[in-house]
Structures are given as structure tokens and as C-alpha cells.
C-alpha positions as a Markdown table, in Angstrom:
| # | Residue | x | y | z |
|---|---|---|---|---|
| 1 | Unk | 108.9 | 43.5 | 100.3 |
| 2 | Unk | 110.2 | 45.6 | 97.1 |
| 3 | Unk | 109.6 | 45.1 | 93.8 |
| 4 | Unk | 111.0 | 46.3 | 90.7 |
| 5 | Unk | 110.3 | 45.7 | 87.1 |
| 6 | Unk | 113.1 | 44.6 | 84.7 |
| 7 | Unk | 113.1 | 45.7 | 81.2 |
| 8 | Unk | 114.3 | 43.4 | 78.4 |
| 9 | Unk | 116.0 | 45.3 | 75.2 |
| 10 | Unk | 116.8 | 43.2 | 72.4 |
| 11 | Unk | 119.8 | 44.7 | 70.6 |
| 12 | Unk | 120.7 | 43.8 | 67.1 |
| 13 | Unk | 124.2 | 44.6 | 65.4 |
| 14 | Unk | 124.8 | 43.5 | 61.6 |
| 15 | Unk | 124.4 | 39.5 | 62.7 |
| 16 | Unk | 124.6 | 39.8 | 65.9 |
| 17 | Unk | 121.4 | 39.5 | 68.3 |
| 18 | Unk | 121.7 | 39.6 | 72.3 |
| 19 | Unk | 119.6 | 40.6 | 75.3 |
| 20 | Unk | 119.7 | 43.2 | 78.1 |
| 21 | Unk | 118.0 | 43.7 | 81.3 |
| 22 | Unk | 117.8 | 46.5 | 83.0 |
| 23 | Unk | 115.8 | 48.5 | 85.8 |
| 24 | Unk | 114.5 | 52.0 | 85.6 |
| 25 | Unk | 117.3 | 53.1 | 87.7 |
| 26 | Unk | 119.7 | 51.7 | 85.3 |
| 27 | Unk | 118.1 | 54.2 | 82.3 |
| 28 | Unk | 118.2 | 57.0 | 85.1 |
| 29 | Unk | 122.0 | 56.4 | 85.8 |
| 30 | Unk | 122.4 | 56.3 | 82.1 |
| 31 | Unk | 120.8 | 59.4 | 81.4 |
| 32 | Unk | 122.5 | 61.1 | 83.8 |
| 33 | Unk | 125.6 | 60.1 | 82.3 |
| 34 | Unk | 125.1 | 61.0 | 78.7 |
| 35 | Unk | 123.6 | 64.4 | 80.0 |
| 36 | Unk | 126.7 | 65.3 | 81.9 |
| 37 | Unk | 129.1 | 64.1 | 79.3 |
| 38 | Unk | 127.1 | 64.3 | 75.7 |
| 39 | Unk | 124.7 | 67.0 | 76.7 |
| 40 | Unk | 121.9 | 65.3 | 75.9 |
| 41 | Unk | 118.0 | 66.9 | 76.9 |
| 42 | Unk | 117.7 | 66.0 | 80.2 |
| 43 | Unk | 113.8 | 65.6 | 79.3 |
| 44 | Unk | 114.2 | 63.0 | 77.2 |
| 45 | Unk | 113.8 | 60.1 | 79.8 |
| 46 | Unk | 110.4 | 59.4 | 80.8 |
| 47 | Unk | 109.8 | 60.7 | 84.5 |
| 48 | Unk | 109.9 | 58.3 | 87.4 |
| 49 | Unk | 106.4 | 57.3 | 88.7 |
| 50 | Unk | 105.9 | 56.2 | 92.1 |
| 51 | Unk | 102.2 | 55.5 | 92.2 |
| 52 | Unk | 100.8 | 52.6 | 90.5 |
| 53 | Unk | 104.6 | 51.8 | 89.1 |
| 54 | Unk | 104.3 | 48.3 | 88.9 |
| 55 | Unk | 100.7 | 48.2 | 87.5 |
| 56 | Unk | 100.4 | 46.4 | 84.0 |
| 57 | Unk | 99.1 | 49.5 | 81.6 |
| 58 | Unk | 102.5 | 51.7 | 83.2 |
| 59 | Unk | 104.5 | 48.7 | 82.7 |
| 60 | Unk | 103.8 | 48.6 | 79.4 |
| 61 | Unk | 103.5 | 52.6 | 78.5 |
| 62 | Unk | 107.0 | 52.7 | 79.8 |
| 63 | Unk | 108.9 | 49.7 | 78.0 |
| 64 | Unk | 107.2 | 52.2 | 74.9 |
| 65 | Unk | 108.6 | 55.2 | 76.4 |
| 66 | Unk | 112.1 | 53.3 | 77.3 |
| 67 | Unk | 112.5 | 51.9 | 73.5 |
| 68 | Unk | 111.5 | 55.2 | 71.7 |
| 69 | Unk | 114.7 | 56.7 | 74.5 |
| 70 | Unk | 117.0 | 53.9 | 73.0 |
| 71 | Unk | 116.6 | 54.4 | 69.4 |
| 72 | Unk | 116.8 | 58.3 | 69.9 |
| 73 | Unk | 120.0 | 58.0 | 71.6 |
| 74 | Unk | 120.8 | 55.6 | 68.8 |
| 75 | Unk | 120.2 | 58.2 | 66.1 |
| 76 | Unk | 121.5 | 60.9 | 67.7 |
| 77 | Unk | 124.7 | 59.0 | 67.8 |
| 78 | Unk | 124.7 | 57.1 | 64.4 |
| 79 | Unk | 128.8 | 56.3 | 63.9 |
| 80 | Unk | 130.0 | 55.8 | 67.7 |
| 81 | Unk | 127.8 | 55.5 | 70.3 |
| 82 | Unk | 129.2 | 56.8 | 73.9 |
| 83 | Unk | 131.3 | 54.2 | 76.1 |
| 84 | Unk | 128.2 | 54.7 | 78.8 |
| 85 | Unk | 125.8 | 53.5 | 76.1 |
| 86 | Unk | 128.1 | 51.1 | 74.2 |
| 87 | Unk | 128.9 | 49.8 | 78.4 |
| 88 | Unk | 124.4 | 49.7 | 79.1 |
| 89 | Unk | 123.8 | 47.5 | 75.4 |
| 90 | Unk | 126.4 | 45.0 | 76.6 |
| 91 | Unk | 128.4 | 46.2 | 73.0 |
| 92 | Unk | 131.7 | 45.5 | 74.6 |
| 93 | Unk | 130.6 | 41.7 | 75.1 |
| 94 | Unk | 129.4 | 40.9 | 71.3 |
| 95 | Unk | 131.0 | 43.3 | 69.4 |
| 96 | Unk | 135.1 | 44.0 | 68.4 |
């Protein structure tokens, strides 16, 4: 049986408030993305782990590590975000 842990981002936009899911490989596909197309440090993702990945403590150390990777990419594009990010946040479906 596989397993997987979801991640839930809660995005906020001026009055708007909404929720995404996503896996780990979702943020990898991301990341690749943005560092083909933005350049972005292909270190800033936090690595993949394989052992003890669904254990409670890496659970949480990750949702850490995903959220401080979300707000950096948010900073680093303050204006416009990139269509694969705007796409991940669900943008397209809350905001005009």
C-alpha cells in the first residue's frame, strides 16, 4: 500500500481566503518549473526524504520547510507571480 502526505496551504489575497492541497511531488514539479523558466536556486526546495517520510516530527519539519519555500517565492516575485505559481495557489480560480 502507498501513502503519501498532503499539504494544506492556506492562501490569502486582499479579501479573499481559499485552500490548497498538494503532495511533495506537486512542490517538486513546481520547482522544477520556476527553475527552468524563472531561474530560481534550485536549492531552495527542501530535499526529498525517503526514510521515515511519513513519520510525525518530518511531517511537520517539512510543512515548515514547504511554507518558508512559498512565501520566498512570494517575495521574490512581489508584483506578478509566474503562471506555474499563480496555476499551484489556485489564483486563476479566486482571483480576476
Amino acid at each position: 500500500i502507498f501513502s503519501f502526505q498532503v499539504y494544506i496551504i492556506q492562501v490569502s489575497v486582499g479579501n479573499y481566503q481559499w485552500t490548497v492541497k498538494h503532495r511533495y511531488s506537486d512542490f517538486h514539479d513546481l520547482h522544477e518549473k520556476l527553475v527552468s523558466e524563472k531561474k530560481i536556486d534550485k536549492n531552495l526546495l527542501p530535499p526529498k526524504k525517503i526514510i521515515g517520510k511519513n513519520s510525525k516530527s518530518l511531517v511537520e519539519k517539512r510543512q515548515k520547510e514547504l511554507e518558508v519555500y512559498l512565501q520566498t517565492l512570494l517575495v521574490k516575485f512581489p508584483v506578478t507571480a509566474p503562471k506555474v505559481l499563480s496555476h499551484f495557489l489556485h489564483f486563476h480560480l479566486y482571483v480576476s
